[in-house]
TORTORLO-760668 format. One record per residue: residue number from 0; residue in one letter; x, y, z of N, C-alpha, C, O in turn. Coordinates in Angstrom, 3 decimals. Atoms other than C-alpha are relative to their C-alpha. Last residue first. Example, Ala and Ser with C-alpha at 12.3 -4.5 7.8 and 13.67 -1.06 7.14 Angstrom:
BEGIN
 seq type     n.c1     n.c2     n.c3    ca.c1    ca.c2    ca.c3     c.c1     c.c2     c.c3     o.c1     o.c2     o.c3
   1    S   -0.820   -1.190   -0.060   13.670   -1.060    7.140   -0.770    1.090    0.730   -0.261    2.198    0.899
   0    A    0.890   -1.190    0.000   12.300   -4.500    7.800    0.900    1.200    0.000    1.936    1.181    0.665
END
This chain:
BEGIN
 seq type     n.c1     n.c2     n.c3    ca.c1    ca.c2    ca.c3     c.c1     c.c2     c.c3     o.c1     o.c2     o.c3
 103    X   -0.839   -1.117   -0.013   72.973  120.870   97.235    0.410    1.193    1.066    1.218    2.062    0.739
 102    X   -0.380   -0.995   -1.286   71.901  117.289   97.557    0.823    1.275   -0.414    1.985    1.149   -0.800
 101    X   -0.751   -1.139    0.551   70.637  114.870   94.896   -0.030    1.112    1.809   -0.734    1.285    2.804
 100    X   -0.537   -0.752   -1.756   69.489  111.323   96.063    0.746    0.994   -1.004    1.478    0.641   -1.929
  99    X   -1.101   -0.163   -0.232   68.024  109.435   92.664    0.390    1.288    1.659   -0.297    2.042    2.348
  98    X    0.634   -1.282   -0.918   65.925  106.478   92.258    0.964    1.181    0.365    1.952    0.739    0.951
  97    X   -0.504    0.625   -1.543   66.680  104.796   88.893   -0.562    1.163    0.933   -1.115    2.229    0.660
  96    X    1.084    1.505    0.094   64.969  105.299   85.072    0.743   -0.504    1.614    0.658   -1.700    1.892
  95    X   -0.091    0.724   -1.069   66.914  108.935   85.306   -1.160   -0.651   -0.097   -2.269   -0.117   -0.142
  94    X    0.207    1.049    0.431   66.249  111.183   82.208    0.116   -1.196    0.309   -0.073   -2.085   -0.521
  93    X    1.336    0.447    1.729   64.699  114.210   82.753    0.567   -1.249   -0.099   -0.387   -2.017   -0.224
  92    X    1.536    0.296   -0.323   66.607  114.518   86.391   -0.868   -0.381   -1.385   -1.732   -1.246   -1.529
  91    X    0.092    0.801   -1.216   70.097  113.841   85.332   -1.589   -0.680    0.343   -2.142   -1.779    0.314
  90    X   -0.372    1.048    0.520   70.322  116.237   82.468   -0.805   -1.491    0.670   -1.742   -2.159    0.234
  89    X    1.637   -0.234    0.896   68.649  118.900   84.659    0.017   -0.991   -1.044   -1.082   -1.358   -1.457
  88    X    1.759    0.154   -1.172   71.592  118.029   87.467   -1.100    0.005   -1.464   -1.561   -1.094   -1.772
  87    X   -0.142    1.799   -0.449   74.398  117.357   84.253   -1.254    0.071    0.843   -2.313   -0.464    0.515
  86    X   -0.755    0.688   -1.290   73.581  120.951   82.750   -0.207   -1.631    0.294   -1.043   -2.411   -0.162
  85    X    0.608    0.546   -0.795   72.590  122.787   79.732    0.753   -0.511    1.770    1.598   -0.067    2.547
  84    X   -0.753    1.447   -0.363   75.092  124.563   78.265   -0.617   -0.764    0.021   -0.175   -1.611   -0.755
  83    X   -0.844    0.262    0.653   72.902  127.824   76.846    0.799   -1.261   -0.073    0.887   -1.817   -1.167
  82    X    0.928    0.103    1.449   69.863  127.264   78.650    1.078    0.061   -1.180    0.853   -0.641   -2.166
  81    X    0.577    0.724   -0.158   71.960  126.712   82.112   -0.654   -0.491   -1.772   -0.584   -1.540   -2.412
  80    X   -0.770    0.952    0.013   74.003  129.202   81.393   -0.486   -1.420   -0.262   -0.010   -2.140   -1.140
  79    X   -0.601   -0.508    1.338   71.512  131.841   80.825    0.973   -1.251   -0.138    0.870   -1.821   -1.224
  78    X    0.827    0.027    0.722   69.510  130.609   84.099    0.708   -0.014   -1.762    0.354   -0.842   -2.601
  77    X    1.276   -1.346    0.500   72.057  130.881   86.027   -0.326   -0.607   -0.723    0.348   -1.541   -1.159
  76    X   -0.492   -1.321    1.056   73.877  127.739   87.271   -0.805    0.905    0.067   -1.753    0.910    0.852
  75    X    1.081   -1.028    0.295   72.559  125.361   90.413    0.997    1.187   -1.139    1.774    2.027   -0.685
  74    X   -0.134   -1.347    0.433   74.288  122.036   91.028   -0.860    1.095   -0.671   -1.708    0.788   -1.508
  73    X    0.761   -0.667    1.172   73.193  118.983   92.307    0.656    1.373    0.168    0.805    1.972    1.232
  72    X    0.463   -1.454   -0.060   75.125  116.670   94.114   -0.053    0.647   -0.993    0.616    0.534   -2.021
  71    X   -0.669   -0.726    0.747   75.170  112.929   93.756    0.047    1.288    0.112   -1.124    1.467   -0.221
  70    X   -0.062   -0.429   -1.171   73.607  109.382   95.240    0.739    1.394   -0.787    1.357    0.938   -1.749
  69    X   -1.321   -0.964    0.724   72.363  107.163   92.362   -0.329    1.055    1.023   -1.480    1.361    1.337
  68    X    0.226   -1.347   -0.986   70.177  104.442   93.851    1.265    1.042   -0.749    2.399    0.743   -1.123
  67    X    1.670   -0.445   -0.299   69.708  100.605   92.133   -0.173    1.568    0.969   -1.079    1.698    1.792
  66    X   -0.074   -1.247   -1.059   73.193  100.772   90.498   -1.537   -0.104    0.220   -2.362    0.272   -0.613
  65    X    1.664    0.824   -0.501   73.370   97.683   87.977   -0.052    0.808    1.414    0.151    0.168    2.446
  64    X   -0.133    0.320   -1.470   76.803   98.764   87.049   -1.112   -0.959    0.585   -1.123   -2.103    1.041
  63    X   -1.164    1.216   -0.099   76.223   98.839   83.662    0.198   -0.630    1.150    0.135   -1.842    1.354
  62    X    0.456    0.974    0.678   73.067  101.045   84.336    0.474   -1.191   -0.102   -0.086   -2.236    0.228
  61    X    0.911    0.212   -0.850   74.873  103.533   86.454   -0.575   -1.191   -0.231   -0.430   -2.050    0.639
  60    X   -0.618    0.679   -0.966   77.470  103.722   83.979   -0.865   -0.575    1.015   -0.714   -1.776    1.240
  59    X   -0.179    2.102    0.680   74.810  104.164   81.391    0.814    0.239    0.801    0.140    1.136    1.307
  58    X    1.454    0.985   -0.308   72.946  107.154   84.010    0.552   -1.120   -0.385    0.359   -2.190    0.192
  57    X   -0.001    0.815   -0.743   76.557  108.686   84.130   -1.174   -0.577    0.645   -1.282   -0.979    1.804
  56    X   -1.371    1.200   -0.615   77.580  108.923   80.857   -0.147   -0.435    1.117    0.283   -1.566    1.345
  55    X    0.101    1.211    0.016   74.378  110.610   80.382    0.764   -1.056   -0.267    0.467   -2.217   -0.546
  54    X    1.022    0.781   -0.585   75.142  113.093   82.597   -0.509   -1.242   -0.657   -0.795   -2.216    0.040
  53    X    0.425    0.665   -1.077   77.989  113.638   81.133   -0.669   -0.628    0.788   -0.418   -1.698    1.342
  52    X   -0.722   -0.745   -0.961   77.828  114.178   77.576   -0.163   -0.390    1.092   -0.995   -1.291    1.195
  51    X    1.324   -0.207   -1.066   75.214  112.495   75.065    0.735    0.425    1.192    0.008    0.224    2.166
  50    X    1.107   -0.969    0.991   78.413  110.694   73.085   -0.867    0.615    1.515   -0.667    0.304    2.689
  49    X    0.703    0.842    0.747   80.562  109.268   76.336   -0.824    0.854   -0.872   -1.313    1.886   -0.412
  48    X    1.203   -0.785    0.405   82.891  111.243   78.694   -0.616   -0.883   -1.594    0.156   -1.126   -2.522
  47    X   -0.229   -1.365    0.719   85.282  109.016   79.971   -1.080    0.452   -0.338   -2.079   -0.217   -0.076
  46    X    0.376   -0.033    1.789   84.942  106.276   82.574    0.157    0.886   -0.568    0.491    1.767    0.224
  45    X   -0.630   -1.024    0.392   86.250  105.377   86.418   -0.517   -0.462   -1.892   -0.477   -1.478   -2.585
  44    X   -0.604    0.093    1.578   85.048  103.355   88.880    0.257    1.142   -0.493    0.260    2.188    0.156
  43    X    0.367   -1.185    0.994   85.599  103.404   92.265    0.244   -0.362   -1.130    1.260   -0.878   -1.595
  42    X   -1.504   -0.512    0.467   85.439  101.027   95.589   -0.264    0.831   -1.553   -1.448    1.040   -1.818
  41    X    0.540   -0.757    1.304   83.291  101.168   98.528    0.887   -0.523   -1.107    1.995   -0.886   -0.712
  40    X   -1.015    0.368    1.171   83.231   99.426  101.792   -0.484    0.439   -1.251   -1.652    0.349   -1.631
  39    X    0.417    0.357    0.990   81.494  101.371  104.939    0.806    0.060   -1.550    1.288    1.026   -2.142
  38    X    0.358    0.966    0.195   82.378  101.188  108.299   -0.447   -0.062   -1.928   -0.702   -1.169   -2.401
  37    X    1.780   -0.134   -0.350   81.929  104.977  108.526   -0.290   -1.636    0.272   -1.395   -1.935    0.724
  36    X    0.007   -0.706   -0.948   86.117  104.906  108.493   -1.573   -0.179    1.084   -1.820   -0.316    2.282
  35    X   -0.579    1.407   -1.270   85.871  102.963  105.760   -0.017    0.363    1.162   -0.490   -0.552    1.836
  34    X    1.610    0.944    0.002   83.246  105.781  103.982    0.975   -1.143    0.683    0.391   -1.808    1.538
  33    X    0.778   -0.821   -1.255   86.332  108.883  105.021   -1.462   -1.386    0.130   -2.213   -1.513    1.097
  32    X   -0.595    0.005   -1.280   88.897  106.470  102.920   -1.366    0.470    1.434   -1.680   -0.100    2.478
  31    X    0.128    1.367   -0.168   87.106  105.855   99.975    0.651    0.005    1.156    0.505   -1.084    1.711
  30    X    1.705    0.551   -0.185   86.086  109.373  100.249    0.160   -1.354    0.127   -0.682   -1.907    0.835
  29    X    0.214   -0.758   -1.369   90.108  110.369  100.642   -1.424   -0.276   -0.086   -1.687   -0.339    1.115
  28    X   -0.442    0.671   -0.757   90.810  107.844   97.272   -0.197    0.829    1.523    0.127    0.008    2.381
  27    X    0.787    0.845   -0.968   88.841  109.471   95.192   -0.011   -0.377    1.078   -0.959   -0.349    1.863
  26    X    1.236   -1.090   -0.373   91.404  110.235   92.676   -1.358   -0.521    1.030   -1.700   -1.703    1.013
  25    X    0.559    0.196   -0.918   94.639  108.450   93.002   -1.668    0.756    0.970   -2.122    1.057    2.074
  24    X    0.481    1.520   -0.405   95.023  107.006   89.784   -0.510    0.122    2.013   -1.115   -0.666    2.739
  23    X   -0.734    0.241   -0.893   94.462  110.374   88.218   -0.429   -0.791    0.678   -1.607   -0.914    1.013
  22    X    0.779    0.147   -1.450   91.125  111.157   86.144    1.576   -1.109    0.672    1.513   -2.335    0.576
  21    X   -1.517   -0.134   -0.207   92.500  112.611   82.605   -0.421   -0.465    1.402   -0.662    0.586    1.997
  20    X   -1.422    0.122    0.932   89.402  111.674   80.397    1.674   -0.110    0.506    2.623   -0.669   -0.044
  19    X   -1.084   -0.986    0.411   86.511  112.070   82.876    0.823   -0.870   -1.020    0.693   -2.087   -1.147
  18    X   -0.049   -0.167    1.773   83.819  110.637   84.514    0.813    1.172   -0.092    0.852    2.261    0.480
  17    X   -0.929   -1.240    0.294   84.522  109.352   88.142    0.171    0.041   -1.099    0.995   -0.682   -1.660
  16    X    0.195   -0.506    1.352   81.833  107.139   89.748    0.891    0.978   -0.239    0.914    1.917    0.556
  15    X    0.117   -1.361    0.119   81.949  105.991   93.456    0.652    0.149   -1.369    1.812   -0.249   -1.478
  14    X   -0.690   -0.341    1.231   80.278  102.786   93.964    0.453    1.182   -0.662   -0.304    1.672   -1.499
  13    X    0.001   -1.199    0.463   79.023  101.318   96.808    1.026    0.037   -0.665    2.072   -0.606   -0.577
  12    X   -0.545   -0.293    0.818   77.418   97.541   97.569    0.189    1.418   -0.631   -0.692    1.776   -1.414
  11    X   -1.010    0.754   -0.040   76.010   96.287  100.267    1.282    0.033   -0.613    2.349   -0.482   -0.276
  10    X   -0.009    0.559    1.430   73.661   98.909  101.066    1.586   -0.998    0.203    2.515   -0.892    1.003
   9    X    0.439    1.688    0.310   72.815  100.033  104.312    0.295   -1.087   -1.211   -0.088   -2.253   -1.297
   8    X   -0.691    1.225   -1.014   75.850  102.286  105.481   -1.289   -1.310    0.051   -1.230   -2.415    0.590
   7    X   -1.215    0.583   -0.242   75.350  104.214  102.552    0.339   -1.037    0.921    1.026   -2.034    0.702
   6    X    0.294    0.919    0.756   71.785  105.525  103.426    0.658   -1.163   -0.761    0.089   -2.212   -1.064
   5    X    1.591    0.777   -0.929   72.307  106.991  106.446    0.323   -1.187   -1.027    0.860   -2.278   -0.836
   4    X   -0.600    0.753   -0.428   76.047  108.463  104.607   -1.325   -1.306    1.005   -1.150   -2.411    1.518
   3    X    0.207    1.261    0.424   74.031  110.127  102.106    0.834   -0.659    1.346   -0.089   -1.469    1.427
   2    X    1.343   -0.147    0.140   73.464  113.869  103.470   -0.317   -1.617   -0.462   -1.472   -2.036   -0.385
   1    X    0.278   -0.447   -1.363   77.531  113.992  104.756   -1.628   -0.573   -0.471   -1.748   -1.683    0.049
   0    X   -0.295    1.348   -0.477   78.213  112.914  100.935   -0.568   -0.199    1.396   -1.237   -1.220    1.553
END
């Protein structure tokens, strides 16, 4: 978040994303706090895991939204994991039609 906040405080409009099934009403809520703080107004959605698994739950949220920047951290597995599971980051990158900010 620290690596986005430049870019955060130009936009008019932020949107913090929370895919899940059991996602508690007050989840989030300390980032929506630490970005008012920055000056900057946010507020959060919230969706479940969609066919095509996370990541691409959260390109179509992204989409719905009308998100022109997806801001997010990337994660690094092993190799074995990776090829076995896949992952949301390698997800992410192959199939992102927006610009995206990854930070690890």
């Amino acid at each position: 978040l620290s690596d986005a906040m430049h870019i955060l405080g130009t936009k008019e409009r932020v949107t913090l994303l929370a895919v899940g099934d059991d996602i508690s009403p007050d989840h989030g809520q300390d980032v929506l706090r630490l970005l008012a703080l920055h000056g900057i107004e946010a507020d959060i959605a919230t969706t479940p895991v969609g066919p095509g698994g996370i990541g691409r739950t959260i390109l179509q949220a992204c989409d719905r939204l009308g998100a022109g920047l997806l801001i997010m951290g990337a994660y690094e597995h092993s190799k074995f994991s990776e090829d076995l599971l896949g992952g949301v980051t390698r997800d992410i990158l192959e199939n992102a039609d927006l610009p995206l900010l990854m930070s690890h």
